[in-house]
LOSESE-352934 format. One record per residue: residue in one letter; residue number from 1; x, z, y of N, C-alpha, C in turn. Coordinates in steps of 0.02 Angstrom, whole numbers, plus 50000, padded with zeros to 5 digits. Each point is the difference from the previous one (the first is absolute). Layout:
BEGIN
r/k/nX/nZ/nY/caX/caZ/caY/cX/cZ/cY
A/NUM/X/Z/Y/X/Z/Y/X/Z/Y
...
***
This chain:
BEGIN
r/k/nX/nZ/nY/caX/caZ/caY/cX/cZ/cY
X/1/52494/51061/50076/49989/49929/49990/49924/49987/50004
X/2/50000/49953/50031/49922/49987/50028/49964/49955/49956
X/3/49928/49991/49972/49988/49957/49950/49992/49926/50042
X/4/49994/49945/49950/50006/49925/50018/49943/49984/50018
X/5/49944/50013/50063/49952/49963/50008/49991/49910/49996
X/6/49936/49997/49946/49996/49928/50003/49958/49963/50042
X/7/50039/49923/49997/49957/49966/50073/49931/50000/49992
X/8/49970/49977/50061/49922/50035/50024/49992/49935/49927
X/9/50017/49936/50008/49975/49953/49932/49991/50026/49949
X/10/50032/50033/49979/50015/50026/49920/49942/50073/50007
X/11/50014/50008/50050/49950/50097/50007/49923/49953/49980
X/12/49967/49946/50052/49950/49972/50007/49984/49979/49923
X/13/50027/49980/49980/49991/49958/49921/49999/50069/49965
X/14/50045/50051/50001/49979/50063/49946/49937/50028/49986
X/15/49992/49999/50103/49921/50050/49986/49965/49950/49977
X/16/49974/49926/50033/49975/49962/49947/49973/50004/49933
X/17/50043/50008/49976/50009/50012/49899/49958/50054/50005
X/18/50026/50068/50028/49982/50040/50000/49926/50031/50011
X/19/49959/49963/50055/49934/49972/50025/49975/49953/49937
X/20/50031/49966/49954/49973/49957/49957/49982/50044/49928
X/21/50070/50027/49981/49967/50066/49970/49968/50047/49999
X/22/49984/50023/50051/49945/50066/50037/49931/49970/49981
X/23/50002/49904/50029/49942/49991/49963/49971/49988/49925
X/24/50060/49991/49974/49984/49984/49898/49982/50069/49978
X/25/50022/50045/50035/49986/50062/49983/49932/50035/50011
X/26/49978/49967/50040/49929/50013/50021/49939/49975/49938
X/27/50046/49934/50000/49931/49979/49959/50015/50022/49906
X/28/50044/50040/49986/50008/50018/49936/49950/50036/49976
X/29/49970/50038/50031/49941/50062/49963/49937/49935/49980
X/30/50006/49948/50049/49949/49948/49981/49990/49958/49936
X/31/50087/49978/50005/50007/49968/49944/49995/50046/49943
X/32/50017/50065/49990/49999/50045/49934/49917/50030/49997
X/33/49953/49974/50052/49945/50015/49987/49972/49949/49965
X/34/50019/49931/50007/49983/49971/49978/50014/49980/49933
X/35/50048/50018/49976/50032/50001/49946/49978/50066/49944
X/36/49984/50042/50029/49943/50055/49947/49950/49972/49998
X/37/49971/49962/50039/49930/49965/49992/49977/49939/49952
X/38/50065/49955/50004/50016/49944/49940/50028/50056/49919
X/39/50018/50064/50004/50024/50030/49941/49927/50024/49962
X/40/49946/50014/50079/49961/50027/49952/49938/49962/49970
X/41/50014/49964/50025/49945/49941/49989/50019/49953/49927
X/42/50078/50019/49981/50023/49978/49945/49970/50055/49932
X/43/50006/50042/50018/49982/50063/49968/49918/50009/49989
X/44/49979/49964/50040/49908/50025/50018/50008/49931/49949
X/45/49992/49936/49994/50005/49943/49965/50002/50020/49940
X/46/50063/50014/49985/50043/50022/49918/49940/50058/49976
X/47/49964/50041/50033/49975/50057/49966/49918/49971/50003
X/48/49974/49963/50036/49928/49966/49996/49998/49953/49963
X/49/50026/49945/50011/50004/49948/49968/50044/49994/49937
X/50/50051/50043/49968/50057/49970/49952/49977/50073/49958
X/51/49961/50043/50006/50004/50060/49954/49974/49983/49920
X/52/50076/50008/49948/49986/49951/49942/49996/50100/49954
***
């Protein structure tokens, strides 16, 4: 039994998604760089400025 290839429409729209995710994925190391950078700057604040 042979598998169900889907129409070229439905193939076109998968890779799509698929191309759309490849790119969110790219920019993740960015966003989590940026996000240690706002953590430490919370931390550099709290320990300069708030040391009671």
């Amino acid at each position: 039994m042979s598998p169900v290839e889907p129409p070229a429409e439905l193939r076109e729209r998968i890779q799509d998604e698929l191309e759309r995710n490849r790119r969110w994925e790219y920019r993740l190391p960015l966003y989590a760089g940026i996000a240690l950078l706002v953590c430490a700057a919370i931390v550099v604040v709290r320990v300069v400025f708030l040391h009671v």
